[in-house]
BAPA-531298 format. One record per residue (C-alpha): x, y, z; residue in three letters. Coordinates in steps of 0.1 Angstrom, whole numbers, padded with zeros to 4 digits, always signed. Example, Ala and Ser with C-alpha at 12.3 -4.5 7.8 and 13.67 -1.06 7.14 Angstrom:
! residues 2
+0123-0045+0078ALA +0137-0011+0071SER 
This chain:
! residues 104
+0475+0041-0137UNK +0441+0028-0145UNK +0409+0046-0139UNK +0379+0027-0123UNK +0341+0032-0130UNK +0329+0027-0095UNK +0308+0058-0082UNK +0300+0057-0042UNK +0268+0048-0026UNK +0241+0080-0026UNK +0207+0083-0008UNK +0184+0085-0040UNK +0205+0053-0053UNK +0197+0033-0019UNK +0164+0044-0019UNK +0157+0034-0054UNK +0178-0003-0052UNK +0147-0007-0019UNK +0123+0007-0041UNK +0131-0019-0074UNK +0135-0048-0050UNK +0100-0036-0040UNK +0086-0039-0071UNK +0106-0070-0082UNK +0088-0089-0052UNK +0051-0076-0060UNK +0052-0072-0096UNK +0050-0098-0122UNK +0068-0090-0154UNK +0097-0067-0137UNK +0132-0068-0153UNK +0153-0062-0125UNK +0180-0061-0141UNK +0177-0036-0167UNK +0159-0011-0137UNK +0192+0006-0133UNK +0199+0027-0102UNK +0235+0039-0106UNK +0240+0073-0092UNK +0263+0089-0120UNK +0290+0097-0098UNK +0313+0075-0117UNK +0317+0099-0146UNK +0313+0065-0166UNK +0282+0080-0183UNK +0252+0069-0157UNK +0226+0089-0159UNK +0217+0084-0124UNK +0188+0063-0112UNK +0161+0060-0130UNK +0138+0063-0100UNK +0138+0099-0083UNK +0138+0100-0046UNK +0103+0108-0045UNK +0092+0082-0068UNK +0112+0056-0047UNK +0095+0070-0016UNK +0059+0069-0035UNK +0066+0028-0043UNK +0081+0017-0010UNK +0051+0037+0010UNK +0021+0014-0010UNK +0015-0018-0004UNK +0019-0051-0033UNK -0021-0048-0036UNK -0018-0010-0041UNK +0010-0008-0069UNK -0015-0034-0086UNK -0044-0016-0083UNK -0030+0011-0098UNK -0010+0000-0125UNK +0023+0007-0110UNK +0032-0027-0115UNK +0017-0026-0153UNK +0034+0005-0161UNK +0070-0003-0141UNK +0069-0034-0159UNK +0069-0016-0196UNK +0091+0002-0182UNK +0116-0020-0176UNK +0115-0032-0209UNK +0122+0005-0228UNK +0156+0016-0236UNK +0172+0032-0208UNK +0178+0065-0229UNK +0139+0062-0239UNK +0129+0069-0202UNK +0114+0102-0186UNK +0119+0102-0151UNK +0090+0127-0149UNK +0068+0102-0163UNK +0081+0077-0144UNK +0076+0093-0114UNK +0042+0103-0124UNK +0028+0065-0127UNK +0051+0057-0094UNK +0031+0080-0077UNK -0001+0076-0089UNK -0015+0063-0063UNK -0008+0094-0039UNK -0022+0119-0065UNK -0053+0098-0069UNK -0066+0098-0034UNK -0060+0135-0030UNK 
């Protein structure tokens, strides 16, 4: 009998493989790989994406010239580059959404 780490395809994880391609193909300086967006399912200890659904939804709405202009791409890009257990998905939500907030 063998076990298999494989968890199933969820919502928040498509959303957030659109959203990192997103980014990938504006941003400079994104390291796609290490943007993990694996939904935890597997019981193979993901933590889930690393994007939230909102924060996904708040990149793919802006355009390439609007996640510059507001340091998504700057801040995405740091962090991709921190330790996966380092990450706050609240913060990272925050600066994925910054845009939003900023023009309310």
């Amino acid at each position: 009998m063998s076990l298999a780490c494989s968890g199933g395809e969820s919502p928040e994880r498509s959303a957030c493989e659109s959203a990192v391609a997103k980014l990938a193909g504006c941003c400079s300086g994104i390291d796609q790989a290490s943007l993990g967006c694996g939904d935890g399912s597997s019981g193979c200890g993901e933590s889930g994406p690393f994007l939230s659904a909102r924060a996904s939804a708040c990149i793919q709405a802006e355009t390439c010239a609007t996640l510059e202009a507001y340091s998504v791409c700057s801040r995405m890009s740091a962090v991709s580059k921190t330790p996966s257990g380092l990450r706050s998905r609240a913060s990272i939500e925050e600066d994925a959404c910054r845009p939003e907030t900023e023009r309310k």
